[in-house]
C-alpha positions, 0 to 999 in steps of 0.5 A: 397632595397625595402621590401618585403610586409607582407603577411597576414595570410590566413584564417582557411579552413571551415570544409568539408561539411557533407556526404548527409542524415544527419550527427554530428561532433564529439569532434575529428572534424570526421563526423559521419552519423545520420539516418533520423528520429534519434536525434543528442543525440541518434546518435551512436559513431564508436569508441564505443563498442556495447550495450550488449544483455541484455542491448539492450532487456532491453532497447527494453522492456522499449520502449515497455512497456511505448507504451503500458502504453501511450494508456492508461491514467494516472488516470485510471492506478490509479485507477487499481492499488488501486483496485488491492489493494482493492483486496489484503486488502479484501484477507488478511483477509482470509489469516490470519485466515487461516493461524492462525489455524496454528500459533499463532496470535502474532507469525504471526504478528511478522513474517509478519511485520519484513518481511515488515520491511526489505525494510525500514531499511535504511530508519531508519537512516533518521528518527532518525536524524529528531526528529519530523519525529521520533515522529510522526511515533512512533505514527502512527505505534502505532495505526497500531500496535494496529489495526492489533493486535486486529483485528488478536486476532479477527479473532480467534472467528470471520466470516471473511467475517463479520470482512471484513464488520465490518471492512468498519465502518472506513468510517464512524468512521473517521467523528464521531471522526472528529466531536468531535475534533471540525469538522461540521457533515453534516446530510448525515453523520448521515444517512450513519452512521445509515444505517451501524449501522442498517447493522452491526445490521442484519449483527450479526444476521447471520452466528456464533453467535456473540463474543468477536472477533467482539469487538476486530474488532471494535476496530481495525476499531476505531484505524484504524480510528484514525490511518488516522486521524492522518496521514492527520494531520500530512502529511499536516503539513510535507514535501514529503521528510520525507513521506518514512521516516515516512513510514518506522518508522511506519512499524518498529514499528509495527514490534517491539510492534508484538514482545514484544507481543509475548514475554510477552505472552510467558513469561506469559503462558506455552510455554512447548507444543511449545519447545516440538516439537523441541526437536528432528530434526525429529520433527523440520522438521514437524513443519517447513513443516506445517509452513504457509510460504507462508501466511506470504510472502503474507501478508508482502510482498503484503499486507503490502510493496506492498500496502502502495507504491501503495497506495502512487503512485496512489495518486498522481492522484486520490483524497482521496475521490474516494480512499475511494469509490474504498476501500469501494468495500473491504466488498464485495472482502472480503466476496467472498473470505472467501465463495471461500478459508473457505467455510462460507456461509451466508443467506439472512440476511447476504446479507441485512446487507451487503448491508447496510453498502455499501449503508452507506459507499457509502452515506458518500463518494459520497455525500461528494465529493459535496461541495454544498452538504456539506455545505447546510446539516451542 
């Protein structure tokens, strides 16, 4: 009986074609049609429900505002966004004097900077597993404290747009103390520091008198200064992980020493006129309404949160340098805002002394920018 011969296995069907205008398998091996122009990831799936409303719109101005922020470059994003900080920096100082004739300075400070402080929380835990990270923001957050403490005793007795200008010697400052921990001073330096010095001369010369609030303003130009100083070191000696950490540490640490401030001056002195008013509901309802709410917002939201994220981001594209000649434009910013929110004037010598603080804040920047410079002047 012959045998019958094995058949061999006949093989697998390829897979039918796709329809015309382009197509994508899916997992299931069903065809599903591709518009022309879209990619294969973006195609959309049959089976699966459609997108919400709002996420669609939400999607659709994310397009839309990338298109628009691609017509413009980078680095001029930048350089809005730390004007747009310069502008905030020069009105805070009108705000607080503003808003001091209304509460005490401390009490001010304590409530500006918790405000601040509660983005950073959780950033805390972070900093206190690392020791070092813990440390060096204690530190930081001490000169800032310092700085903005002194400069808001000094805003009580002092011009704010002098205190905006007396302000701006941190450009020069931050080289003199850079000199003595054992940097060259160029002989540009030297001049710029002398036409601020001369400014701050004329400067005193014009509007009130001057008092003890611009001592208090050079002293918080000085730990400011220092403040910087510190920060270069220590940011080019840890990693960028560690910055928000750092941040943080510092912001609730300024926070803190405004409250213990605050406390030992209310221990220290009488604080029978403040309970008084609180004494009936009538009169806790006035206080609350003439409270200034809404410079506290400002100056811890805007003025503190906002600028040091914008500060961080716009960094990334613009140098130091070009950051503190936008930041020396803050004198100017802040002298206008002072003549348009407290109506102070100033005369002729005013102007003058103004202008040379510019000039010698401008001088150290731009000219610092030239290494040939720097180097044939040392």
């Amino acid at each position: 009986m012959a045998s019958i011969p094995s058949r061999s296995p006949s093989p697998p069907l390829p897979p039918p074609p796709p329809p015309r205008g382009g197509a994508l398998a899916d997992e299931s091996g069903r065809w599903k049609s591709v518009p022309p122009g879209m990619r294969e990831s973006a195609a959309p799936d049959p089976d699966e429900p459609p997108a919400a409303p709002c996420t669609t719109a939400r999607r659709r101005a994310r397009a839309a505002w990338r298109k628009v922020a691609s017509l413009v470059p980078r680095k001029a994003r930048s350089v809005v966004l730390l004007n747009l900080v310069t502008i905030v920096f020069a009105s805070n100082i009108s705000v607080v004097k503003e808003a001091e004739t209304m509460l005490d300075p401390d009490l001010f400070n304590v409530l500006r900077f918790t405000i601040s402080a509660i983005p950073f929380v959780p950033l805390l835990l972070k900093a206190l597993n690392d020791v070092q990270v813990f440390i060096r923001g204690v530190e930081l957050g001490i000169w800032v404290a310092i700085g903005y403490l002194a400069q808001a005793i000094g805003l009580v007795t002092a011009d704010a747009g002098r205190t905006a200008f007396i302000s701006s010697l941190t450009v020069i400052i931050v080289p003199f103390l850079d000199g003595i921990l054992g940097a060259e001073i160029p002989a540009y330096t030297w001049i710029g520091a002398l036409l601020s010095l001369i400014g701050v001369g004329i400067l005193e010369l014009s509007g009130s008198p001057p008092c003890v609030g611009d001592l208090l303003n050079l002293l918080s130009a000085f730990c400011f200064a220092t403040h910087m100083l510190r920060t270069e070191h220590i940011s080019r000696n840890m990693k960028k992980e560690n910055f928000p950490a750092l941040v943080g540490c510092q912001v609730l640490v300024v926070a803190f020493v405004s409250a213990v401030s605050f406390f030992i001056k209310c221990f220290t002195k009488n604080v029978h006129q403040w309970t008084s008013q609180l004494q009936s509901p009538m009169k806790l309802f006035g206080v609350m309404i003439q409270f200034p709410w809404m410079s506290i917002l400002y100056t811890g939201i805007f003025s503190t949160t906002f600028c040091l994220w914008a500060e961080v981001a716009a960094m990334r594209d613009v140098s130091a340098t070009e950051t503190a000649i936008i930041y020396g434009l803050e004198p100017v910013w802040g002298a206008a805002f002072a003549w348009a929110m407290l109506g102070e004037r100033w005369g002729m010598t005013g102007f003058v002394g103004a202008t040379f603080i510019i000039a010698g804040s401008f001088m150290v920047q731009i000219l610092g920018s030239f290494p040939d410079v720097s180097r044939g002047d040392s």
